[in-house]
C-alpha positions in Angstrom: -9.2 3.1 -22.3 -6.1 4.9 -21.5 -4.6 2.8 -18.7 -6.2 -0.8 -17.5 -8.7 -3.2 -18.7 -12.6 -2.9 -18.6 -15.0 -5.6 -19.9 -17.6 -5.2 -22.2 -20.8 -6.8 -23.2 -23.7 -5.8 -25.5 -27.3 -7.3 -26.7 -25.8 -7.8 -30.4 -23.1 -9.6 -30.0 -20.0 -7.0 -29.5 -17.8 -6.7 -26.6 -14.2 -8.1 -25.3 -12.2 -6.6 -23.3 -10.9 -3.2 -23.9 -7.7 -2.5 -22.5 -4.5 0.3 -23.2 -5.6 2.2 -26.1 -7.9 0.8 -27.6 -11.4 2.3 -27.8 -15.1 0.8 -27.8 -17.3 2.8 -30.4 -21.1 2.2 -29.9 -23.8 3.6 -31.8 -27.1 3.0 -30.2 -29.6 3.8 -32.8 -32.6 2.3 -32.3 -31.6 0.8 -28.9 -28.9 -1.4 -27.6 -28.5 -3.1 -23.6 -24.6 -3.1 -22.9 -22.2 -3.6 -19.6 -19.1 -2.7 -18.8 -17.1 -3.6 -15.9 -13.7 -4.3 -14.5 -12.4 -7.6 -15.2 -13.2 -10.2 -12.1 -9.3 -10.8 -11.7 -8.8 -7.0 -11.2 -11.8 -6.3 -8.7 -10.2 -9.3 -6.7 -6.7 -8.2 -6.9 -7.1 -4.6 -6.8 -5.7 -1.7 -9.2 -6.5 1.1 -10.6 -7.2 1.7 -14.5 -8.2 4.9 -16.4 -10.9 5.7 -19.1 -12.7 8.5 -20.9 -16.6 8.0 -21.9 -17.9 10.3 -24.1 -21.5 10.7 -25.6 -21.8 11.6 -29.2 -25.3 12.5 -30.4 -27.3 11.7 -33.4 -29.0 14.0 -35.4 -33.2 13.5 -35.4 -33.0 11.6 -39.0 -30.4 9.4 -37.9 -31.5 8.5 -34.1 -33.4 5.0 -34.8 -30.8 4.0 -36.8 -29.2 0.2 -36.2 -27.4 -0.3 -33.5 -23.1 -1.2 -34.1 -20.6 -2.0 -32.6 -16.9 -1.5 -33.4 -13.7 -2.3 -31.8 -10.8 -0.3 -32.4 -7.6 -1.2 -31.4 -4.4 0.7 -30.4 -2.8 -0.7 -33.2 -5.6 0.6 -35.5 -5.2 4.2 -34.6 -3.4 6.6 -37.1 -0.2 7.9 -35.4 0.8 11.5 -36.2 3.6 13.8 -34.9 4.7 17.5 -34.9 7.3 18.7 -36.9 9.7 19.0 -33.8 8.4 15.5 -32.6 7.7 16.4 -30.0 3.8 15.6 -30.2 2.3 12.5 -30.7 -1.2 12.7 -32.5 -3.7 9.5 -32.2 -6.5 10.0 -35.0 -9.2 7.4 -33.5 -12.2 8.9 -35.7 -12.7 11.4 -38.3 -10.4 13.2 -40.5 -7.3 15.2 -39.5 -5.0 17.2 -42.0 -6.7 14.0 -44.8 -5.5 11.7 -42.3 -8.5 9.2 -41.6 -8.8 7.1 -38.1 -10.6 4.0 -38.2 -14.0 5.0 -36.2 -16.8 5.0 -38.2 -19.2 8.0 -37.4 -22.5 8.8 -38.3 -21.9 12.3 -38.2 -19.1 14.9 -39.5 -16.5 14.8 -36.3 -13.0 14.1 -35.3 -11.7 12.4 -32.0 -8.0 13.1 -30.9 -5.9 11.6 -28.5 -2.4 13.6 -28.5 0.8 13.5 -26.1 2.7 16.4 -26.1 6.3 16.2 -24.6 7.9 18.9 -22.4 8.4 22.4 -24.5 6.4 20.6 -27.5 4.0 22.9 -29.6 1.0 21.2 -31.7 -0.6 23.4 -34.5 -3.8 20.7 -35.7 -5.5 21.7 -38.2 -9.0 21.9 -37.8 -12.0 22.1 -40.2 -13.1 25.7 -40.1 -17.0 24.4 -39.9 -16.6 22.1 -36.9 -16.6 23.2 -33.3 -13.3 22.3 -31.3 -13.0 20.9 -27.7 -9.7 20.4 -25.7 -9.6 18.3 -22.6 -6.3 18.1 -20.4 -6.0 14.2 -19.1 -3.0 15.6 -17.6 -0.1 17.6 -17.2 0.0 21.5 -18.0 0.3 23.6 -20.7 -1.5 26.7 -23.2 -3.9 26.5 -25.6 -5.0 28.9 -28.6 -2.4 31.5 -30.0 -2.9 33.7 -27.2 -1.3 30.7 -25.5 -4.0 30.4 -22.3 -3.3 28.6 -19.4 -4.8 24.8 -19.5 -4.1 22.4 -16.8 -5.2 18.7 -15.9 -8.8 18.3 -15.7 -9.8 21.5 -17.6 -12.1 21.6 -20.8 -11.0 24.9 -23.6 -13.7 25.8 -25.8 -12.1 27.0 -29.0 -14.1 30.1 -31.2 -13.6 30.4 -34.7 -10.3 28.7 -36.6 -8.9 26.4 -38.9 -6.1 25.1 -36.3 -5.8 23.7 -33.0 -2.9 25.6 -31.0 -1.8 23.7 -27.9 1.7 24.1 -26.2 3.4 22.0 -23.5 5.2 24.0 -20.3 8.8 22.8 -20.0 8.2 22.1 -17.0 5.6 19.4 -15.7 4.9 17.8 -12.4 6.5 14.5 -11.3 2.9 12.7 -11.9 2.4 13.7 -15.1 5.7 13.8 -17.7 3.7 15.6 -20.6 0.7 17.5 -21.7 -2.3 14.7 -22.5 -5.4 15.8 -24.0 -8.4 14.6 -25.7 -9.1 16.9 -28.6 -12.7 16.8 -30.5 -15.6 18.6 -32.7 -17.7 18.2 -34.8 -20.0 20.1 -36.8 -22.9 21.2 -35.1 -26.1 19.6 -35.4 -28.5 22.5 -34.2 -31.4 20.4 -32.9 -33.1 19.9 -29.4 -32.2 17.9 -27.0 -34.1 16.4 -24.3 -31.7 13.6 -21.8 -33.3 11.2 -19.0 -31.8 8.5 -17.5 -29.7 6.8 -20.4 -31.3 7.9 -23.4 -30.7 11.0 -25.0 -33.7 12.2 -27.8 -35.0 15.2 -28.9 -38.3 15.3 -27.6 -39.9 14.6 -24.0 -42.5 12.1 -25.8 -39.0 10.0 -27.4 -37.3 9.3 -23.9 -40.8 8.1 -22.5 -41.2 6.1 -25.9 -37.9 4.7 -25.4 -38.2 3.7 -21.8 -41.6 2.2 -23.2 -39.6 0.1 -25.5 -36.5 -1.0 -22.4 -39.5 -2.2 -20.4 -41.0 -4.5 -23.4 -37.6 -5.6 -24.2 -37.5 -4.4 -27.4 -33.6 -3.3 -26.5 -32.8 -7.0 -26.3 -30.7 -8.9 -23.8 -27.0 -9.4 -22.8 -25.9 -13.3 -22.8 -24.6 -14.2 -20.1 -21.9 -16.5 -21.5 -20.7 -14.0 -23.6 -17.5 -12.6 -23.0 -16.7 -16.5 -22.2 -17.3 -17.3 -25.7 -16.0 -14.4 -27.7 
């Protein structure tokens, strides 16, 4: 959650309320109900708040796995910068440059959030074996060293590397003062991957298995006094 506050619930207990910065990290595993919402006092007041969800997958071995929860904090985060300062570097999961952030994944992958300031220049380095994603919440910029145009709402796809080149134009719009982006990888998992409806498996006869399982109510059930107990 970037801007805002969103409500979560879940069938085993985690949830809260999620609000600037901090970051809701759900593995599903074996199967897990959740909600998430506004807040009742923002949908009667109005306003406007701003999220990214993003779906990680499992390899086969690891798919029917427990289900967790974790709720990571802004405070939690490790906080990096550039050697100018001109970046700052939020580590919320895997390992960057032997800096750790405090998601726990099942699999080998990173999750950045990073603010760079007018004129700023990031070079992250990157584990040579993982892929490398870079999503621009806002603002404008290049990415890679042949320093490629990358603008808000536009996804790079990184080849080959051990660093993550990003720059920040000196000069940015009035709505957005900096470069933010989202950057991520992992390494890849090679397997099949077969999605319906809210499950994601690797086989046709898994999603009709698992919606076998939703409609016995093996996934559990949300209380509905949660959040006003947590």
């Amino acid at each position: 959650m970037i801007d805002g506050t969103f409500q979560h619930q879940d069938s085993i207990g985690g949830g809260g309320l999620i609000t600037n910065g901090s970051t809701q990290w759900m593995t599903a595993g074996s199967g897990i109900l959740h909600i998430e919402r506004p807040p009742d006092q923002l949908i009667a007041s109005g306003g406007l708040f701003h999220g990214i969800q993003l779906w990680v997958n499992l390899p086969a071995a690891d798919k029917m796995i427990d289900p967790r929860y974790q709720d990571l904090e802004a405070g939690n985060v490790v906080l990096l910068t550039s050697p100018d300062g001109g970046a700052l570097v939020r580590v919320i999961a895997g390992d960057v440059a032997g800096h750790r952030g405090p998601g726990a994944t099942h699999t080998p992958i990173s999750l950045v959030h990073a603010t760079l300031q007018p004129g700023a220049e990031l070079v992250l380095p990157w584990p040579p074996e993982f892929n490398a994603l870079v999503y621009a919440l806002s603002g404008s910029g290049t990415v890679g060293p042949e320093h490629r145009p990358l603008h808000t709402g536009q996804l790079a796809v990184h080849g080959p590397g051990d660093a993550v080149v990003l720059r920040a134009d000196a000069a940015q719009e009035s709505r957005h003062p900096a470069l933010d982006v989202l950057i991520l990888g992992g390494r890849p998992i090679g397997e099949p991957v077969y999605a319906h409806g809210p499950f994601v498996m690797n086989t046709r006869a898994e999603i009709i298995k698992a919606f076998e399982d939703f409609e016995a109510g093996k996934l559990g059930s949300v209380p509905a006094d949660h959040i006003g107990n947590a």
